[in-house]
N, C-alpha and C positions, 0 to 999 in steps of 0.2 A: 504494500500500500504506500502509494506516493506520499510527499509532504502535504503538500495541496489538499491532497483528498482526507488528509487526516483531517488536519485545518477545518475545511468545511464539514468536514463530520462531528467536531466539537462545536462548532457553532450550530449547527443544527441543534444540534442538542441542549446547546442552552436554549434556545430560543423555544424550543417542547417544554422544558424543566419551566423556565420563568413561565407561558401561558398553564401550564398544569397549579404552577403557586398561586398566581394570578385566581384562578378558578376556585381555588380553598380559601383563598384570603378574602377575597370580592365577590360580594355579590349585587344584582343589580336594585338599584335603591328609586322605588317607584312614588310616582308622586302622589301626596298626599290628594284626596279628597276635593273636588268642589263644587259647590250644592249647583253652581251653575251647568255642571256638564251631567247632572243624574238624568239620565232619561232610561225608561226602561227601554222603549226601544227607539232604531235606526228614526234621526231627524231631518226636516225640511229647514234652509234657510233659504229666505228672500234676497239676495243681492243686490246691492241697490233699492230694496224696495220692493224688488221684482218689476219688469217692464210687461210683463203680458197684460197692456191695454191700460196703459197707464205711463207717464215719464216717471222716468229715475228719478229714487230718492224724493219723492215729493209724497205729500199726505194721499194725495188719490191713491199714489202706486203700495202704500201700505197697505190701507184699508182695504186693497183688492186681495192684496197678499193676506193677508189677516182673515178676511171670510173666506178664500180656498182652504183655511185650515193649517197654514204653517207655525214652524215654534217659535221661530224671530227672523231677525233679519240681521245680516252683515251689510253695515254700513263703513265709507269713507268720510274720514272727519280732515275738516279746514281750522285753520282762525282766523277770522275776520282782523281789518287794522286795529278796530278798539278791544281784541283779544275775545271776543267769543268765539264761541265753540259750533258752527252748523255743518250740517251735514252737505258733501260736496266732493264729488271726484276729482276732477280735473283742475290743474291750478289755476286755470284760468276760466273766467265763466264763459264765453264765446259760443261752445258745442251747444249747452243743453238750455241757455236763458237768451233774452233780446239786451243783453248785458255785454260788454267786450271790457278785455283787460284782465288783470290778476285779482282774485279772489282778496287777495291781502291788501290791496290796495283800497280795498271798499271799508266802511262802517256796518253795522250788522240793520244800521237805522236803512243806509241806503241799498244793502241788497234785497232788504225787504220790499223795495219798488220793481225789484227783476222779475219776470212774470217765465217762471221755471218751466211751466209746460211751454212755451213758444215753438222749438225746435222738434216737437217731440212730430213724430211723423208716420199714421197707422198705414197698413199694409195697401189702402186706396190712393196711398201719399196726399191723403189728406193733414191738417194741421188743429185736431181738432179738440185741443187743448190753451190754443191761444184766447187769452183774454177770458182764459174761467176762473184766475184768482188764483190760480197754485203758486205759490211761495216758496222761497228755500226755508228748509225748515232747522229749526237748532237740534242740539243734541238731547236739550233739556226737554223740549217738545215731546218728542221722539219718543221720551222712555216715562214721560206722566203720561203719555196717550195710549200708550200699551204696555201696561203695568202687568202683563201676566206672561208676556212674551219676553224673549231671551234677545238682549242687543250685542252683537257680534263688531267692535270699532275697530276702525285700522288706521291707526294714526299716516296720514299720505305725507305730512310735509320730512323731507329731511332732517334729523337731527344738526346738518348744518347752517341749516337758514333759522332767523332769529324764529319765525313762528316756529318751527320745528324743535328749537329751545325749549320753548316756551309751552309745547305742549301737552307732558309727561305729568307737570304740575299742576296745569290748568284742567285735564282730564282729570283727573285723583280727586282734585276740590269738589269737581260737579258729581263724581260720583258719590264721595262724606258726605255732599250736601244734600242728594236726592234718596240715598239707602240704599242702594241698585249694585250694593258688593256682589250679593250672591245672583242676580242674573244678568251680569255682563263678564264678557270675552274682551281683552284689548289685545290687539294685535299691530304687527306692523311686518313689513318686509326688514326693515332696519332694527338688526337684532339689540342696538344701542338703544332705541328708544322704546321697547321692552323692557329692557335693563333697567332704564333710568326711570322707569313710571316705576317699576319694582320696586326702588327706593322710596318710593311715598308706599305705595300701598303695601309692601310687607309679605306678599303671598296670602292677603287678603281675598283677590282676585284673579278670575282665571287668565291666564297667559299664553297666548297662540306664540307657536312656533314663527320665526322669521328664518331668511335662507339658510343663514350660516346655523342655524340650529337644524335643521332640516338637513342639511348636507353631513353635520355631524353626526347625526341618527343614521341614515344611510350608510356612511361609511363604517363605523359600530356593526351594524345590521350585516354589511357584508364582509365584516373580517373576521378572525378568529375571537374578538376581543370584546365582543356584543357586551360579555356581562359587565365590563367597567364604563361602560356610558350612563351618566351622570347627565338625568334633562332638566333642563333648566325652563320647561315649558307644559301646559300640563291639558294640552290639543294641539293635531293637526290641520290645518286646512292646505291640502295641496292639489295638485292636478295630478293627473293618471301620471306622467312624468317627470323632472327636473332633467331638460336635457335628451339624453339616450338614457339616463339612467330612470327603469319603471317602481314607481312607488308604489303599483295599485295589485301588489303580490300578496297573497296570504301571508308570508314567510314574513314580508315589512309589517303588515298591518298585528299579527300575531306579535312580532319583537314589540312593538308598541304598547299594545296589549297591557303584557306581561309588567311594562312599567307603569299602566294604569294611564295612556294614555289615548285616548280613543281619536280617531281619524275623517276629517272631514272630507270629502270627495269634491270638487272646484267642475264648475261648467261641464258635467257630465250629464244628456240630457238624453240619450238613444235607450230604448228601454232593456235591450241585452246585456249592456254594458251597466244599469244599475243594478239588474237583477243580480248579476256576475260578482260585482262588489260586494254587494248584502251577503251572500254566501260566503265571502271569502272575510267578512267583520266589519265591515264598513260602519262606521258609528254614526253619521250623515253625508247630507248632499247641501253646498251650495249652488244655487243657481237664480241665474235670472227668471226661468220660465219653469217655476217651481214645481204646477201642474201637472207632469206626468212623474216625478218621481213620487210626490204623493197622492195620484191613484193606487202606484206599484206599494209601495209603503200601508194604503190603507186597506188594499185588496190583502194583503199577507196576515193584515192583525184580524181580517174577518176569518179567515182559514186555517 
């Protein structure tokens, strides 16, 4: 036996010895408990409000959403210049209002003049929302008007821009202020401003995954080292993929599981591929066009 080959035959073997220690000493440490993710079973979220016949994020688009029978809704949160909190995708109003420019640039006084349905545009391309009063609505609205539904926020601005500063704190306050600990979700793509809302709230509230959290589960997931992954989040929300890489495997959504973290399914709307999920653990669906995952969802709890 060459030198070489001895070599690499010793370091094999550590690196067996260290993951077999690893496996006695570690084991994986799930998260606690929170009253907002109990559902006995697989859930519907509204996205935006849900747009089947209705504009984004506006009161119409809930209340449509809300008598289809959904559990809440995942919204995107702004700040306005004078630092309120409404709900609003895009940084700038242009797409969805008769409004142009940055959302941060406005008062909460003057976007209450932007007439939200404007743009919104049904399948006869008709526009037939303009001029009925829909309004951008705040966050605070939002969750006294559906106090039995579950609010799913996603903080949009950067952690680098001032409102995105500013938003981790100003979140946390309106939640102290409204009691809404245990049925809201705050999320964000930006695993920092998870982090830092953490800091106010304590593990009070439940915490969606952002990418780098997401990408760390993954890799966990597919190495030999699963049991030492430490989530610092206590829900999924992702799409069937990241990438080439498929999240939508029993093998992911079971590792998940096991740390008590259950898994939301993003813009899956074809009825094979919900069905497909729900067998394989799928905890929910977000979507815009909520309607056929909860036919599927409520045809299952009658059988």
């Amino acid at each position: 036996m060459g030198r070489k080959t001895k070599v690499a035959l010793t370091v094999g073997a550590a690196g067996v010895a260290a993951w077999a220690a690893s496996k006695v000493v570690a084991k994986p440490k799930p998260r606690p408990d929170k009253t907002a993710l109990q559902f006995s079973q697989p859930i519907i979220l509204a996205k935006r409000g849900g747009t089947e016949g209705a504009p984004e994020h506006t009161m119409a688009a809930f209340k449509k959403s809300a008598e289809l029978g959904v559990h809440g809704f995942v919204v995107d949160i702004r700040l306005t210049k004078d630092e309120e909190i409404i709900i609003f995708h895009d940084e700038t109003a242009d797409r969805t209002t008769d409004f142009s420019g940055k959302i941060s640039d406005y008062t909460l006084d003057e976007l209450r003049k932007a007439d939200a349905g404007y743009m919104y545009m049904n399948e006869e391309g008709d526009y037939p929302f303009r001029g009925k009063g829909e309004k951008i609505v705040t966050l605070q609205e939002l969750v006294n008007a559906f106090p039995q539904l579950l609010i799913a926020v996603n903080l949009k601005d950067s952690p680098d821009t001032y409102e995105g500063s500013l938003m981790p704190s100003k979140l946390w306050r309106l939640i102290e202020e409204t009691n809404t600990q245990d049925r809201v979700i705050v999320m964000s793509t930006f695993d920092e401003q998870t982090d830092r809302f953490n800091l106010y709230a304590q593990n009070k509230v439940a915490i969606g995954a952002g990418n780098d959290e997401v990408k760390k589960a993954y890799a966990a997931f597919t190495s030999k080292f699963g049991h030492l992954y430490n989530p610092k989040a206590d829900v999924f929300n992702v799409s069937e993929k990241m990438g080439i890489f498929p999240l939508n495997t029993e093998g992911f959504i079971n590792f998940l599981h096991n740390v008590n973290i259950p898994i939301y399914y993003e813009d899956v709307n074809q009825e094979d591929k919900i069905e497909k999920l729900l067998k394989a653990g799928a905890a929910g669906f977000i979507s815009e066009t909520p309607s056929v995952a909860l036919t599927i969802i409520q045809h299952q709890a009658e059988n």
